[in-house]
C-alpha positions in Angstrom: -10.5 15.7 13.5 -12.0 14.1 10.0 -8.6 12.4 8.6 -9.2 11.8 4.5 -6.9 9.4 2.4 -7.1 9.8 -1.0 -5.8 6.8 -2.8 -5.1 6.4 -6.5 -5.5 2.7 -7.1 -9.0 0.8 -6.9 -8.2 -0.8 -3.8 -5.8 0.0 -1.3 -2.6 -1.7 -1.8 -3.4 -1.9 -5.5 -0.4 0.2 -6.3 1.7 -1.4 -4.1 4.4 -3.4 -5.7 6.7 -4.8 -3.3 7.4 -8.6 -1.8 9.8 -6.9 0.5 11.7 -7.4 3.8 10.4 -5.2 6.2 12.0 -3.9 9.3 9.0 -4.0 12.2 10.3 -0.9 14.2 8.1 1.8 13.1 5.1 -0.8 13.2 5.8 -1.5 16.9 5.9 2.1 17.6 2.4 2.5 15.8 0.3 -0.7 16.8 2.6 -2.3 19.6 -0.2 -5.3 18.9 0.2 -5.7 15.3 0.3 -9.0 16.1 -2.9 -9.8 17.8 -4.5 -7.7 15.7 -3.7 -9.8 12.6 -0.9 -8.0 10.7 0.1 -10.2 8.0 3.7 -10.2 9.1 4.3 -14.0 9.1 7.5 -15.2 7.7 10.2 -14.2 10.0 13.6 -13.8 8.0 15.6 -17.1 8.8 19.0 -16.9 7.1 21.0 -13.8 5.0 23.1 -14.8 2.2 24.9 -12.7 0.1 26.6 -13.4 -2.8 28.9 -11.6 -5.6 28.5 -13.1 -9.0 30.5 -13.6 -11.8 29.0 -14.9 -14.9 28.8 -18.6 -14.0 30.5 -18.6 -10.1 29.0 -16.8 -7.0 31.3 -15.9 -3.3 29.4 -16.1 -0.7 30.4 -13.4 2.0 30.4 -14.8 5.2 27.8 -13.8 7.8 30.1 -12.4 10.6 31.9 -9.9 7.3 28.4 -8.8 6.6 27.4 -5.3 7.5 24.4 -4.5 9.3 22.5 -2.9 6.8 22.7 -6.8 5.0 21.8 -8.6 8.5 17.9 -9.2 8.7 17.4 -10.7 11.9 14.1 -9.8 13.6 12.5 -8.4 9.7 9.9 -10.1 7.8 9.4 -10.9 4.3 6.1 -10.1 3.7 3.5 -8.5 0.5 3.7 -5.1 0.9 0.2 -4.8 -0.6 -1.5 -7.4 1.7 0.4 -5.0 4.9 -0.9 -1.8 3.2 -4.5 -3.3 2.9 -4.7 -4.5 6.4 -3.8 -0.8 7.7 -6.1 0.5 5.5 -8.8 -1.6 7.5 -7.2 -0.1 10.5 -7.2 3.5 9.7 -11.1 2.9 8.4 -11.8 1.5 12.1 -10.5 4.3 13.5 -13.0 7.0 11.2 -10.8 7.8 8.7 -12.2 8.0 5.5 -10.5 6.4 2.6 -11.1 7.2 -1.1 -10.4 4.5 -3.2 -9.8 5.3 -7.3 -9.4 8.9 -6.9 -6.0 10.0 -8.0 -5.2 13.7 -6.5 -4.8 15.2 -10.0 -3.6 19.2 -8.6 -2.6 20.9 -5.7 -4.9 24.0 -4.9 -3.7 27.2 -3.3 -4.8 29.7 -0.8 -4.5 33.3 -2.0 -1.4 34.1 0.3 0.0 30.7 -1.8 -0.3 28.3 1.3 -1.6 24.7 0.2 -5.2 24.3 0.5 -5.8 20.9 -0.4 -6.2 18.8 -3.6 -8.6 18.0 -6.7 -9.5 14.6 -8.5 -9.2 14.5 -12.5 -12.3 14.5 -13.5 -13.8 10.8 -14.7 -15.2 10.2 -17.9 -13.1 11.9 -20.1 -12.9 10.4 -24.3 -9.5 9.7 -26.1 -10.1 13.4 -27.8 -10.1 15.1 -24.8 -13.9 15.7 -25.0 -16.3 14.4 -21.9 -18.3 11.5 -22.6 -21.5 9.8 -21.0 -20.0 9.0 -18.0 -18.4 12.4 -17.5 -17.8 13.0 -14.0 -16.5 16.3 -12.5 -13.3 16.3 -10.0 -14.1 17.0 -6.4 -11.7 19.5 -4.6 -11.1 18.8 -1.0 -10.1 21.4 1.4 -7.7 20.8 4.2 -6.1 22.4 7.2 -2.7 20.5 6.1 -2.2 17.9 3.6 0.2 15.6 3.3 1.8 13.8 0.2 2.9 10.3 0.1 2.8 9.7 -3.1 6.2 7.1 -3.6 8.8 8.1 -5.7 9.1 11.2 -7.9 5.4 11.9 -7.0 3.6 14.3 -9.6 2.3 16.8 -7.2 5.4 16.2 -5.2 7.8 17.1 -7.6 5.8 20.5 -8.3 5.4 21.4 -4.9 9.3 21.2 -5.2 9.8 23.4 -7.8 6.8 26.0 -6.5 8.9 26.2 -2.8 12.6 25.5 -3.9 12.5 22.3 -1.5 15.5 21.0 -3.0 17.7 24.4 -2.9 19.9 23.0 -0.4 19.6 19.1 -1.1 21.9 16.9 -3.3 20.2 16.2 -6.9 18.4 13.2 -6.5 19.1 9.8 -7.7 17.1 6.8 -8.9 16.9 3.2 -9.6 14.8 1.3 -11.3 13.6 -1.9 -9.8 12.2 -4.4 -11.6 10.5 -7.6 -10.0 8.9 -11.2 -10.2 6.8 -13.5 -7.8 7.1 -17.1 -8.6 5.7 -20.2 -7.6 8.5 -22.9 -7.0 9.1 -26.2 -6.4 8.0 -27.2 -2.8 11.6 -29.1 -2.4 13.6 -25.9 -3.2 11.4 -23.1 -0.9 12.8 -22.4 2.5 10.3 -19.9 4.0 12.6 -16.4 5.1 15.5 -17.1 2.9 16.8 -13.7 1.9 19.6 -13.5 -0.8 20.7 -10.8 -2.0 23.7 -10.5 -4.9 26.2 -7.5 -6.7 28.0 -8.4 -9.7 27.2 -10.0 -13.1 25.4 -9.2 -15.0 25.8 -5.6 -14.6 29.7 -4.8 -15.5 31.6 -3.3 -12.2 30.6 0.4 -12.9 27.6 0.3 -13.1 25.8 0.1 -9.8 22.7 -2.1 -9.0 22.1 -5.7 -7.3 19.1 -8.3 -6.9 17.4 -10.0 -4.5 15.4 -13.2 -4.0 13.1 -13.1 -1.3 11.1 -17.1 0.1 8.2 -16.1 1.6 5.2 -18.6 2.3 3.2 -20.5 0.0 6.2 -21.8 -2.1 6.6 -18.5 -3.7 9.6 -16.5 -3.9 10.0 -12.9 -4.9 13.2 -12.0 -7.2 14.4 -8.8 -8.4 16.8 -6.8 -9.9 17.3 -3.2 -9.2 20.1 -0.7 -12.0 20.9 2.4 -11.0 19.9 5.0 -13.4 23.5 6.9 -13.4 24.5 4.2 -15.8 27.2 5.2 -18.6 26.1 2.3 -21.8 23.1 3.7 -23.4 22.5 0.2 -24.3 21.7 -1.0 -21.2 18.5 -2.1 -20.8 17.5 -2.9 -16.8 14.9 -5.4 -18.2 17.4 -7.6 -20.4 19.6 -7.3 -17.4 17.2 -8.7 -14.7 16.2 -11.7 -17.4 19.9 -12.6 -18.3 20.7 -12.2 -14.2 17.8 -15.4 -13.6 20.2 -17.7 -15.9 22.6 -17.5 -13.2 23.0 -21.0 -11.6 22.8 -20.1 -8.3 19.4 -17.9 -9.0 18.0 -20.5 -11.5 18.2 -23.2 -9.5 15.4 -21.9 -7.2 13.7 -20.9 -10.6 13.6 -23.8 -12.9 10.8 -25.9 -13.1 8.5 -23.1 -10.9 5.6 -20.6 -12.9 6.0 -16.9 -12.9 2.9 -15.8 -11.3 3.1 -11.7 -11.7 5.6 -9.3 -12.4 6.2 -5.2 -12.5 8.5 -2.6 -11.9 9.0 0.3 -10.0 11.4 3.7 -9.8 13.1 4.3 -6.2 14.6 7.0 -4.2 18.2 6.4 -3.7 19.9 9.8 -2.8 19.4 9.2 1.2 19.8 12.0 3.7 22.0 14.2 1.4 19.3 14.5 -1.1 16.8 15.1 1.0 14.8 18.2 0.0 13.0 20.5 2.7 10.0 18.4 3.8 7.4 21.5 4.9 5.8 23.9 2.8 2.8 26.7 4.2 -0.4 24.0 4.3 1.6 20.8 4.0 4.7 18.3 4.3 6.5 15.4 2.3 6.2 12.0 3.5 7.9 8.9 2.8 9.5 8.2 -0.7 7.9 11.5 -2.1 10.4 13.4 -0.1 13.2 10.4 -0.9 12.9 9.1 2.7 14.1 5.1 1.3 17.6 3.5 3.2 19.1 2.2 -0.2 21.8 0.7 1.8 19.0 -1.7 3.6 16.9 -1.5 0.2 13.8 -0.6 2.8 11.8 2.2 3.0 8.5 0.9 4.3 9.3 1.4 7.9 10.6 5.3 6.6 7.1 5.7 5.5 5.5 4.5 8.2 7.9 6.6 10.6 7.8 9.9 8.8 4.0 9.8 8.3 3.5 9.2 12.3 6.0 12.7 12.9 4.3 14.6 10.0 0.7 13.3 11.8 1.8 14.6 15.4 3.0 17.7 13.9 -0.4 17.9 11.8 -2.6 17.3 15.0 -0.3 19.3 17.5 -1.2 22.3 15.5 -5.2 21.5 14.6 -4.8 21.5 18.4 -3.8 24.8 19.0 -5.6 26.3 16.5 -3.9 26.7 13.3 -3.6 26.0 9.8 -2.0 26.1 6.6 1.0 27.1 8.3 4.6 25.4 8.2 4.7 22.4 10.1 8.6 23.4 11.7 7.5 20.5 14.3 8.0 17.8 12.0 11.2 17.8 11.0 12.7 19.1 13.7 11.3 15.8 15.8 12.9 13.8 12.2 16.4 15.0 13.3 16.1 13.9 16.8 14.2 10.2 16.0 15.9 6.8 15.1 15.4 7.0 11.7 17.5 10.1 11.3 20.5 8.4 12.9 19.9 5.5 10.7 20.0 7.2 7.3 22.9 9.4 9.0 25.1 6.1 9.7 24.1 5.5 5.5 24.6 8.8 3.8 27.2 7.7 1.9 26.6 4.4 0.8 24.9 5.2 -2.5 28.3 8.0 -3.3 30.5 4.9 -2.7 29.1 2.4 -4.6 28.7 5.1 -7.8 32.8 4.6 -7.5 32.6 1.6 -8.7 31.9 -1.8 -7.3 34.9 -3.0 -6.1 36.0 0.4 -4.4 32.4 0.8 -3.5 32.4 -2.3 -1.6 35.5 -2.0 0.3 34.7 1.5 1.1 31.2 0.5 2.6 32.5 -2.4 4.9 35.3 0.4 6.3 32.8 2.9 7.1 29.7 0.5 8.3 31.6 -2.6 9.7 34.7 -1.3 11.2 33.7 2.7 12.1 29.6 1.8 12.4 28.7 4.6 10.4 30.3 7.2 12.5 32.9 8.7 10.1 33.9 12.0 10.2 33.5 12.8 5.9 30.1 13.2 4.4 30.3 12.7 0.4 27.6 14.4 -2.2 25.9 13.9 -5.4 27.5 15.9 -7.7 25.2 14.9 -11.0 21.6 14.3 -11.9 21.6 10.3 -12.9 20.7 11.6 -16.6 23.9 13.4 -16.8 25.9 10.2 -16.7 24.9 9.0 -19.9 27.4 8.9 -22.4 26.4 9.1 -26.7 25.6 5.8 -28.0 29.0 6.0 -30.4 31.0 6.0 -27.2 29.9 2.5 -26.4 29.5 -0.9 -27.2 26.3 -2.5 -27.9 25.2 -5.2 -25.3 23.9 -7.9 -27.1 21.2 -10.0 -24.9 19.8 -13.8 -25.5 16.4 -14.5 -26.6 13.8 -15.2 -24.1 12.8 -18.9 -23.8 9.6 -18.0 -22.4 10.3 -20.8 -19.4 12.6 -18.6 -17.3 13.1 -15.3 -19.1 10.4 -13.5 -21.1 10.0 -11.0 -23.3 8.8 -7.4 -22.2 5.1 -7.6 -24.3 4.9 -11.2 -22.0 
């Protein structure tokens, strides 16, 4: 079977932006031998802490009062990118073949409307629209089944879920934005696997969002601040937010004196299970965040990814098997509602609905359902709105007024 894998960025793992903590479990289901094989999992978590902030005091929740979702024992804090590029360099060894720089630009159609594969944009194009020397034709490729993984609020995602009403009977979706920073600190204040993760100031206690600050090796850490985009203020601004949030003592202690070696940002899929749209379609299926697959209450989605593309693969090859194509792959999700990863997102369906409530409520209500009842609660709660809905007009709220960058610890956004 000839496997393709058209990737957008110039490398793989180019378009990866994530120091993350990674749960291994859909890695060991994968390559059981990630391990001897090199996988550049290699700083074990060592200690959770989690801390609510006010503006210049932090609580530190004890570890046994933690919920599950917050306990990392057994995950890694690892580069994303280095991960993604290392499976690359597995896939390759297996005969796939990977297309580096070519982003899928449109989804091409059969006649009876099935999916038929993808094209390229074409290369070369001028600032007027016009082709220029280097003018370059896209290539369309033609497949049995193709399958999107294109992140968060893909392009072609999100009109393959308007051309097949995925999302009829799914919760509207919801987003954050995420932005993030890898430093370089001081030798004396890095203690490889340290995961902290905060709520609370700076954000005011309606308005949902958190950080984290992530020690992985080479005296780097990873700190970032996620907003949910259902907030009210349109004054807010999730980059001022994530700057004034690193002039908290207990984050800029780690901070001061350290470089800021790269930075970025990224949207995420928060909705969880109740937001999930239908993930087949005649020719093709939704994979990881491009169908919304990320546990917000764990902030983790990798091992989703990974997970979902393995059921929407077996489904794939099942069917090549016997035969057919550009059918409706039924196989994969009905194995999605009977594998771990469904229970797992079932046990967090409501987690983003509670915290929306506010923090305080949110909070409590989270611990009662996931420490005390383990998930299994009897209620199920829904999006009602789309985030943009929330908004309120700017003469309804009070300007936020944010400190000037010192250029040391916060910067500016042209920096």
């Amino acid at each position: 079977i000839g496997v393709c894998v058209l990737e957008k960025g110039s490398e793989i793992g180019a378009h990866i932006l994530s120091g993350a903590v990674m749960d291994p479990r859909a890695l060991n289901e994968l390559i059981p031998d990630w391990k001897e094989q090199g996988a550049p999992l290699n700083v074990p978590v060592t200690e959770d802490k989690f801390l609510f902030l006010s503006e210049t005091g932090a609580k530190s929740v004890p570890n046994w009062a933690l919920p599950d979702n917050f306990k990392n024992h057994g995950n890694y804090v690892i580069s994303l990118a280095n991960v993604t590029r290392w499976l690359g360099q597995q896939a390759e060894a297996l005969g796939v073949e990977i297309f580096p720089g070519f982003p899928a630009a449109e989804v091409l159609y059969n006649d009876d409307g099935s999916v038929k594969g993808v094209a390229t944009g074409n290369m070369g194009v001028g600032k007027d629209g016009e082709p220029t020397g280097n003018f370059q034709l896209g290539m369309e490729l033609h497949a049995k089944y193709t399958l999107f993984c294109e992140g968060c609020r893909g392009h072609l995602g999100r009109q393959l879920n308007e051309k097949f009403k995925l999302g009829k009977d799914a919760d509207p979706q919801v987003y954050g934005i995420g932005i993030k920073e890898l430093w370089e600190i001081d030798p004396s204040k890095h203690q490889p696997g340290l995961v902290i993760h905060t709520a609370g100031w700076p954000l005011e206690s309606d308005t949902y969002g958190g950080s984290f600050l992530y020690h992985i090796d080479n005296n780097q850490v990873m700190v970032g601040f996620v907003v949910g985009l259902a907030y009210q203020n349109p004054y807010l601004s999730p980059f001022e937010e994530f700057q004034r949030y690193k002039t908290h003592p207990e984050i800029r202690k780690y901070l001061e004196g350290g470089k800021r070696v790269s930075y970025g940002a990224r949207a995420i899929t928060a909705g969880g299970l109740m937001s999930l749209p239908k993930l087949v379609f005649p020719g093709g299926a939704l994979v990881g965040d491009d169908a919304g697959f990320l546990n917000a209450s764990r902030i983790k989605g990798s091992h989703a990814a990974i997970k979902t593309g393995m059921l929407a693969a077996d489904a794939a090859f099942e069917a090549v098997q016997a035969g057919r194509q550009s059918d409706e792959l039924a196989a994969y999700p009905e194995a999605f509602r009977q594998s771990w990863l469904y229970t797992e997102l079932y046990r967090a369906r409501n987690f983003k609905q509670w915290m929306s409530k506010g923090l305080y409520l949110g909070t409590l209500m989270v611990g009662i359902e996931q420490k005390l009842l383990g998930g299994n609660v009897p209620w199920t709660l829904h999006h009602q709105h789309r985030d943009h809905e929330m908004l309120k007009p700017a003469s309804q709220c009070k300007p936020i007024e944010y400190p000037k960058p010192d250029g040391k610890l916060t910067f500016d956004r042209l920096s």
